[in-house]
C-alpha positions in Angstrom: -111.1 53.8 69.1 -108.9 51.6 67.5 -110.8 49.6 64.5 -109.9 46.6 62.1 -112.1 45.6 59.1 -111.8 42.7 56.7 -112.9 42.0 53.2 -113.7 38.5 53.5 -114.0 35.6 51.1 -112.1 32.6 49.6 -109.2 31.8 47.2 -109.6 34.1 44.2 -112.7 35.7 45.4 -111.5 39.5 44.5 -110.8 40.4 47.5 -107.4 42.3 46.9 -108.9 43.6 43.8 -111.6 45.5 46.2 -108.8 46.5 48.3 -106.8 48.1 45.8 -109.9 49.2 44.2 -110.6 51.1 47.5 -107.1 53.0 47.7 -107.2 54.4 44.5 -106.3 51.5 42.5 -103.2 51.1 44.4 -101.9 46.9 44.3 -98.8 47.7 46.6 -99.1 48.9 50.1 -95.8 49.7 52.2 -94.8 49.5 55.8 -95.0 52.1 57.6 -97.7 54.1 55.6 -101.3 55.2 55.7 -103.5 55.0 53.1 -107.1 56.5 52.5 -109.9 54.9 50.8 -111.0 57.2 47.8 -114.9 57.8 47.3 -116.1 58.1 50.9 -117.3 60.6 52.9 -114.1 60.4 56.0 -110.6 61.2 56.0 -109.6 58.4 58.1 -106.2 56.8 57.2 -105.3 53.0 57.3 -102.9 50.6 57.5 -103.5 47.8 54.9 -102.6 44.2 54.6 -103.6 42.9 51.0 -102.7 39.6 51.1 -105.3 37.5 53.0 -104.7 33.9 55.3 -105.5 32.1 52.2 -102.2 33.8 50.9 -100.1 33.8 53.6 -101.4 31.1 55.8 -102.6 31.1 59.5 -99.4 32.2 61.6 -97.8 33.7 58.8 -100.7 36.1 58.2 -100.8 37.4 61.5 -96.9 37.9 61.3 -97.4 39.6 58.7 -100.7 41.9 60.1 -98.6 42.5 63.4 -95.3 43.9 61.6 -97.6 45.9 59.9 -98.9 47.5 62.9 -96.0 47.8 64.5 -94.4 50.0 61.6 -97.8 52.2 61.2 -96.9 56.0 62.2 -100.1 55.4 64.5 -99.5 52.1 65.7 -102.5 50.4 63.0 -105.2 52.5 64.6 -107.2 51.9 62.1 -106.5 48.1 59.9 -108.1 47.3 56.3 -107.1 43.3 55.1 -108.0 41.0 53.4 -109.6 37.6 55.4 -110.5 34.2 54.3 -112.9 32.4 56.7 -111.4 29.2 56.4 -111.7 27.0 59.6 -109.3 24.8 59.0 -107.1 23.8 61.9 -103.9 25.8 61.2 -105.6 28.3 59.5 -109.1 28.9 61.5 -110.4 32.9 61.0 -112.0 32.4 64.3 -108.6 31.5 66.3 -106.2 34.5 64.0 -109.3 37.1 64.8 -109.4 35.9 68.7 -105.9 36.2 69.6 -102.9 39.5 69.6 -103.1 41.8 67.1 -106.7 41.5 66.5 -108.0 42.0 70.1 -106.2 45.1 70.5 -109.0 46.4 68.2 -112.2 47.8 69.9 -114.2 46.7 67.0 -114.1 44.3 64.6 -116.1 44.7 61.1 -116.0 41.9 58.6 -117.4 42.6 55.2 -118.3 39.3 54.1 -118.3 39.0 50.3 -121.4 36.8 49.8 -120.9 36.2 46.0 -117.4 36.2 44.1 -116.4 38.1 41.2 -118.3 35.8 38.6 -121.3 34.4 40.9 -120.1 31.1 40.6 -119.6 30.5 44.2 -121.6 31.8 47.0 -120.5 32.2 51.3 -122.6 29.9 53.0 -123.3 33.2 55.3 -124.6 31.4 58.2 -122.0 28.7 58.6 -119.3 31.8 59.3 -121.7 33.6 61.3 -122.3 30.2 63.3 -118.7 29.9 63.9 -118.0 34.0 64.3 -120.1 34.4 67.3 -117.3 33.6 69.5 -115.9 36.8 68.5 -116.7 39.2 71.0 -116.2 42.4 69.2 -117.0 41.5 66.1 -119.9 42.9 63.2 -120.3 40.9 60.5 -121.6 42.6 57.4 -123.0 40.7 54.3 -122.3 42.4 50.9 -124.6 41.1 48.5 -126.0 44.6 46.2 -124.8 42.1 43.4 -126.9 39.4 43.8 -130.1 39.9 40.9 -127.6 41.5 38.5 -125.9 39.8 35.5 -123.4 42.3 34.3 -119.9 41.8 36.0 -119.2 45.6 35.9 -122.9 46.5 37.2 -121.9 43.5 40.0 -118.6 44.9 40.9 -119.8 48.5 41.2 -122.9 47.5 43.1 -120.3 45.7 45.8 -117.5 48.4 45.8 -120.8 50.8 46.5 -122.2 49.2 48.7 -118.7 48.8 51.0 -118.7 52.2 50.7 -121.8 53.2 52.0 -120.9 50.8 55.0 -118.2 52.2 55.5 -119.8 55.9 55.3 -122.2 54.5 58.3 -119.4 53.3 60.5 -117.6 56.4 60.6 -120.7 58.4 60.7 -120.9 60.1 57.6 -123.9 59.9 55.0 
C-alpha cells in the first residue's frame, strides 16, 4: 500500500524542524534515498520532501515531490513532506493533494499542526477540514498534546510524541 503523510502548517510553523527532528536530526534529504524515522516502533523507510508549498510554491512543490519519487529506489512508496494548507488559487492544498503524484497514494495522512512552535498562532482546524473533505483518501490528524503546556521544550516533545504514537498506530505497532 503505497502511503504519503504530511506535517502540515503555515510559514514558519516548525514543520521542517519536526521533519528533521523525525530522521534523526537530519536537515538535508537526497534524491534517491530512504530515510527512517528514529523513535518508532516500524522499520519502514521514506522518501522525504522538507520544503513545504509555502517554500516552493504550488506547481513547483509538486515538481519537486514528483522528481522525488521518481528517483526513490521504491518508486516513493512510502512519502513524508512537509504541507501548508493554503487555499490560495495557485497554491490550493486541496488542488496539489487531488491531482498526480498524490493520487498514486492509497492513503493520504495529514498531521495537522494545530499550534506553532511558540503558540502564537493557532490552525483554524475546521476551515481545512471543511475544504479537505474533497479528498477522497485522505485522514486528517490534529496534533495538539501541546495545547495546556507553557514550556516550549515540554510543547515540542509533547508534539514530536504524539506524531509518533500516530504514526506507531498507522503502521500497526504499539
Amino acid at each position: 500500500m503505497r502511503q504519503a503523510f504530511f506535517i502540515t502548517g503555515f510559514n514558519n510553523w516548525g514543520k521542517s524542524t519536526i521533519i528533521a527532528d523525525l530522521f534523526n536530526s537530519r536537515k538535508r534529504f537526497l534524491q534517491g534515498y530512504l530515510y527512517s524515522i528514529r523513535g518508532v516502533n516500524f522499520n519502514t523507510q521514506f522518501t522525504v520532501q522538507s520544503q513545504s508549498n509555502d517554500d516552493l510554491w504550488g506547481q513547483n512543490y509538486v515538481n519537486k515531490v514528483t522528481e522525488r519519487i521518481n528517483r526513490a529506489p521504491d518508486g516513493g512508496q512510502n512519502l513524508f513532506s512537509a504541507l501548508c494548507p493554503s487555499l490560495e488559487t495557485t497554491n490550493d492544498f486541496v488542488q496539489i493533494l487531488t491531482n498526480p503524484p498524490f493520487t498514486t497514494y492509497d492513503r493520504l495522512y495529514v498531521f495537522l499542526i494545530e499550534f506553532k512552535w511558540e503558540h502564537h498562532a493557532r490552525l483554524i482546524i475546521n476551515n481545512i477540514l471543511q475544504s479537505g473533505h474533497q479528498i477522497n483518501n485522505v485522514n486528517f490528524i490534529v496534533i495538539n498534546a501541546d495545547q495546556s503546556l507553557t514550556d516550549d521544550t515540554q510543547r515540542y516533545d509533547a508534539k514530536i510524541g504524539q506524531i509518533r504514537q500516530e504514526l506507531n498506530n498507522i503502521f500497526g505497532t504499539p
